[in-house]
N, C-alpha and C positions, 0 to 999 in steps of 0.2 A: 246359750241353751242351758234351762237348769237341768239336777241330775233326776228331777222327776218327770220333764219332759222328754229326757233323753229316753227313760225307763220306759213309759207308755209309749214309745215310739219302736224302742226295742221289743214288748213284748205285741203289740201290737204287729210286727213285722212277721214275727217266729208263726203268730195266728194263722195269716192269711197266707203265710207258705202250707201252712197243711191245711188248709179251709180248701186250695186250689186241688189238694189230692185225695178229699175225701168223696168225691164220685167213682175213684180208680176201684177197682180189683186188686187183688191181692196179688195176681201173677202179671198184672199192668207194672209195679213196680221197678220191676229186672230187665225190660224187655230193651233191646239198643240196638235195632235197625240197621242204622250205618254211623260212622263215625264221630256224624256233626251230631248228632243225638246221643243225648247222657239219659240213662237208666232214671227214673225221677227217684229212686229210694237213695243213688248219689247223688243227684241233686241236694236230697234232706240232709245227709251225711255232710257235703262236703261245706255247704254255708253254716254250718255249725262246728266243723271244724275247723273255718276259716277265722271265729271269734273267740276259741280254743287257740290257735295256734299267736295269734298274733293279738290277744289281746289280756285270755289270761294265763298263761303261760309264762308271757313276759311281762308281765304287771303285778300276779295274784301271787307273793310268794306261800301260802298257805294252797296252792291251787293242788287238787292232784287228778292225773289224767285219768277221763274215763277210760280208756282202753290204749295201749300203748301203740297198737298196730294199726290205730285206725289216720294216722298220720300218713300211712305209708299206703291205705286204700282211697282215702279221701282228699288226697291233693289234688289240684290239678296241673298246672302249669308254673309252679315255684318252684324251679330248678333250684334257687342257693339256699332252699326250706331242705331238702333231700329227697330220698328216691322216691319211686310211686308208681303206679298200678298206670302201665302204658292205656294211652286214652282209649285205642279200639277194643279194649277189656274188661271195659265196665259193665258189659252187660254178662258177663262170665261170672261175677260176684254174686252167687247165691248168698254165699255170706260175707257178712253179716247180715240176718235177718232184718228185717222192716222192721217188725216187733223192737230187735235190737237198735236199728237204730234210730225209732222214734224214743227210745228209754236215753239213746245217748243226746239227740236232739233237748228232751225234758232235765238234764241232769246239767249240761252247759247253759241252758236259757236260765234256769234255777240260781245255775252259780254267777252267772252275769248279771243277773237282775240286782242281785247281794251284791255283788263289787261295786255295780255304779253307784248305790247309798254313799260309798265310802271314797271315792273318789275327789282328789282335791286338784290333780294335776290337768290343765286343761288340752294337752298334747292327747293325752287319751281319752277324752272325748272324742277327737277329732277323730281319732283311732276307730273307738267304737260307730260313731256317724260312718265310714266309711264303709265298716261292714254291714250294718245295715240297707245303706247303698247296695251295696254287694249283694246283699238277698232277694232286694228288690228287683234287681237284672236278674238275678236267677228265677225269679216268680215270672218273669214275661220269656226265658228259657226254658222253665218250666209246661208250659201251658205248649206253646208251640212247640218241644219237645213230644208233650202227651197226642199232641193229633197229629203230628208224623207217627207215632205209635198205633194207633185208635187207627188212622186215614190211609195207612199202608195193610189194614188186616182188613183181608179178603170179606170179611164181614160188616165192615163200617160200621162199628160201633156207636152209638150215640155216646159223645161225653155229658152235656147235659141240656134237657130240649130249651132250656132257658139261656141258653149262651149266646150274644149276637155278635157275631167276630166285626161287620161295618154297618154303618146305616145309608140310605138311600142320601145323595146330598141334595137339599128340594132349594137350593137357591140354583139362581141359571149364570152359566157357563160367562166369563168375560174375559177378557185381557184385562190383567192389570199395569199400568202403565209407570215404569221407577225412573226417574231423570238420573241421568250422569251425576256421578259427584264423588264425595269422601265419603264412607262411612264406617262408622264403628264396628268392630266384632270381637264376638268373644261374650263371655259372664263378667258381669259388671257392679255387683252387689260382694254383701258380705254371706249371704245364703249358701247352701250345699253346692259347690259343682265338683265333677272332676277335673284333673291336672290338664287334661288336653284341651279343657275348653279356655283355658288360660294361656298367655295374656293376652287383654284387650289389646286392640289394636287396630288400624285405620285400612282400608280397600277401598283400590277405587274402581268404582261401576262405570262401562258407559249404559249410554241407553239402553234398557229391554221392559221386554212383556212375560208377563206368566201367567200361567191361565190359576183360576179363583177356585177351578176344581179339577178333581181327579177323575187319570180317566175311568172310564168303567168298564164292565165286565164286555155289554154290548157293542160299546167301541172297540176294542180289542178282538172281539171275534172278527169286527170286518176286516181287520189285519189278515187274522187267520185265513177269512173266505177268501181273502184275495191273494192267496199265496204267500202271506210274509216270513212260513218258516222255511217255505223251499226257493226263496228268490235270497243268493248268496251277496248280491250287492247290497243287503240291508245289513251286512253284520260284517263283527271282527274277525278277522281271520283265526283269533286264538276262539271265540265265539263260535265260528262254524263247525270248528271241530269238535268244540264241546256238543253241539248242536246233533250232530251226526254220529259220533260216539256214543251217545246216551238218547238216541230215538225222540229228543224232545219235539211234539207238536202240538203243545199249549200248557197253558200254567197248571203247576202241578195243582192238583184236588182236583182235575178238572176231568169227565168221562162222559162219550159217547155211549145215550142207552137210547136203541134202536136209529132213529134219526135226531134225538134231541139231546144238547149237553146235560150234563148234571154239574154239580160240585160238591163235595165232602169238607163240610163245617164241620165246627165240635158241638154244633145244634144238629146233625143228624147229614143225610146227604138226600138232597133236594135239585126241581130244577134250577139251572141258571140264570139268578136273579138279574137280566142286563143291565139294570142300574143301578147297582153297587159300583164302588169302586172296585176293578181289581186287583186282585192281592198277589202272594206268591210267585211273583214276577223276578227274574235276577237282574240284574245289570244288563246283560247281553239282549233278556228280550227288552228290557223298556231301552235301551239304542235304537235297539233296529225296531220297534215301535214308532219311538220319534222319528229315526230318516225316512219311514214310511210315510209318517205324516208331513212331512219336509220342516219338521220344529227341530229341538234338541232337549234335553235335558238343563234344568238350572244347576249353574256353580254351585257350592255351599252357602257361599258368602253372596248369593243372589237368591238365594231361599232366605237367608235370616234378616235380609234385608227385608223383604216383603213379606215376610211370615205375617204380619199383625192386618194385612188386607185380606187375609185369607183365613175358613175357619181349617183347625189342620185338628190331628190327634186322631184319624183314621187308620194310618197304616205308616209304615216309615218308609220315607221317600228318597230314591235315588236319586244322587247326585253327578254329576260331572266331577267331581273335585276329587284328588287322592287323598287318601287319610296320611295327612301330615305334621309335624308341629307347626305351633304358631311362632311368632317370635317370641325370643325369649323362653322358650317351653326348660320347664326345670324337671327330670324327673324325682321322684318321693327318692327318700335314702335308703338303703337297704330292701329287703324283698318288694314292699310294696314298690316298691319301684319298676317293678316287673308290669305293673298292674295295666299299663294302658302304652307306656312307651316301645316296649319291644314289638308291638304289631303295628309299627306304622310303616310300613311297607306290601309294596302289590295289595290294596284294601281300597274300596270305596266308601265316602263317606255317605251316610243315609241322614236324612234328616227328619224331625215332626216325633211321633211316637204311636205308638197301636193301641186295640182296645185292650190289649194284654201288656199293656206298661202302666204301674201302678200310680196312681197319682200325684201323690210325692212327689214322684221321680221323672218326670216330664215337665221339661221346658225347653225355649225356644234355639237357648247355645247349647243343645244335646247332642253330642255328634257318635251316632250311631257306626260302624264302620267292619263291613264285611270281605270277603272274597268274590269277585263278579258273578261268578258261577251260582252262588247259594240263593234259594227262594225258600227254607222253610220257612222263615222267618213269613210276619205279614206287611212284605213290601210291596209299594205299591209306583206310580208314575205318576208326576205333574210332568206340563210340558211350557219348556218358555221361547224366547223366540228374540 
């Protein structure tokens, strides 16, 4: 990669991070619901001081920091970086300003844009590609951050009437049929991935089927009508409880007005479109979705297998498989090393990518990888068999 493509790649990234936040409000900025939701003014904050901290910091000896305390609001998870603003606190951050810190956003992308001219060592490249990355997963955290925000206010904000979260899939429904055998997995090129999707390596499939589409909104209701969140042999026992704990009785966005569902998009809250795919699903419900239908869930490595029979890039797709290394998994030296290896435990993996994963940044060995319980995200169900 030259340092001119790295540059239009960098500032082109910085762009469509605040292009995503120029429909907000001013007081949409601060707002942080629960936990799994970040404030989007850290969001802006923290992916520019993530190329502040680890790229010119340690690279730019002419560098000097825009603000010295913004290391310690802006962190998130790099404990051997040092301290930082505990996660359920981010929405308590009036300050720094918005104002302030799209000035500290403008003054890092400025100074980064100037270093990579001058860059000869190709380590930091690699460096800078990876934050980049980094922002790109923040823009798809981003966005479905802002409609848990927008989608939990009693008002149902429209974020913008132009936004289409899935489309209708108009080819028809089939098994797709994969023979027994060896097959490869993993990223297999010299292109961007991250560490986890590394190294390739061989599994072996027996026979299965997986269906060419997802399910939909309509199918999943008949779950519903047919008792599937109050029939307890559909689900896990850690499932149930979650189930019961938290009043769930359908995916979230979803609401009874008088006798008919609705759902809340970031295109407004309308009725329920039955043939979409649907979204906001966790792990627990696409299980007992599947036992309901007497199918299962695909492996990982039974998704990337058959990815290329199927069109995908609607929603990310749960898996069976726990988020784990592959062989050989190495992790980065030093902080970055934090980046993907320490959460590979209790997580599943997701596979495919949504309409709020930037384009770049999606492809087929992408492995997505959450907590059972979470649906803000826009996950969705294939089913195989």
């Amino acid at each position: 990669m030259t340092s001119k493509t790295l540059q239009d790649l960098f500032i082109e990234t910085r762009r469509d991070t605040e292009n995503i936040c120029k429909p907000l409000e001013i007081e949409d900025y601060v707002v942080q619901p629960i936990v799994d939701v970040s404030p989007p003014k850290w969001h802006l904050g923290h992916t520019t001081w993530f190329f502040e901290e680890f790229v010119l910091k340690k690279y730019n000896k002419d560098y000097k920091l825009f603000n010295k305390d913004f290391a310690f609001v802006f962190n998130s998870y790099y404990e051997s970086i040092g301290e930082k603003v505990i996660r359920t606190d981010r929405g308590n951050l009036s300050r720094p300003t918005v104002n302030q810190v799209y000035a500290y956003r403008k003054y890092v992308t400025d100074q980064l844009s100037a270093f990579i001219e001058k860059i000869k060592d190709n380590s930091i490249y690699k460096v800078i590609e990876i934050g980049i990355h980094h922002e790109k997963q923040h823009q798809e955290l981003l966005l479905t951050d802002i409609k848990y925000i927008l989608g939990h206010n009693p008002l149902l904000p429209v974020y913008s009437k132009d936004f289409t979260e899935v489309r209708t899939e108009d080819h028809k429904s089939k098994w797709v049929n994969i023979k027994s055998g060896l097959y490869e997995i993993g990223h297999a090129d010299d292109s961007f991935c991250y560490d986890n999707e590394l190294g390739r390596h061989k599994v072996y499939a027996d026979d299965y089927e997986i269906s060419s589409k997802l399910v939909t909104n309509g199918e999943y209701l008949e779950f519903m009508n047919d008792g599937g969140y109050t029939n307890v042999l559909l689900w896990h026992a850690e499932a149930w409880d979650w189930l019961n704990k938290n009043e769930i009785k359908s995916p979230m966005y979803w609401h009874v007005v008088g006798d008919d569902w609705n759902r809340y998009g970031l295109d407004g809250f309308k009725p329920l479109d039955l043939e979409k795919p649907v979204t906001h699903i966790s792990y627990y419900e696409a299980f007992a979705y599947a036992q309901w239908k007497g199918y299962r869930l695909p492996t990982e490595f039974e998704w990337e297998i058959a990815q290329s029979h199927f069109k995908w890039g609607q929603v990310w797709e749960w898996t069976e498989s726990a988020y784990l290394p592959y062989p050989g998994y190495q992790k980065a030296e030093g902080a970055l090393g934090e980046y993907n290896g320490k959460f590979m435990v209790n997580q599943k993996v997701l596979r495919g990518h949504s309409i709020a994963t930037p384009v770049q940044h999606a492809r087929p060995t992408y492995r997505n990888f959450f907590h059972p319980q979470l649906r803000w995200q826009f996950n969705g169900i294939r089913l195989a068999k």
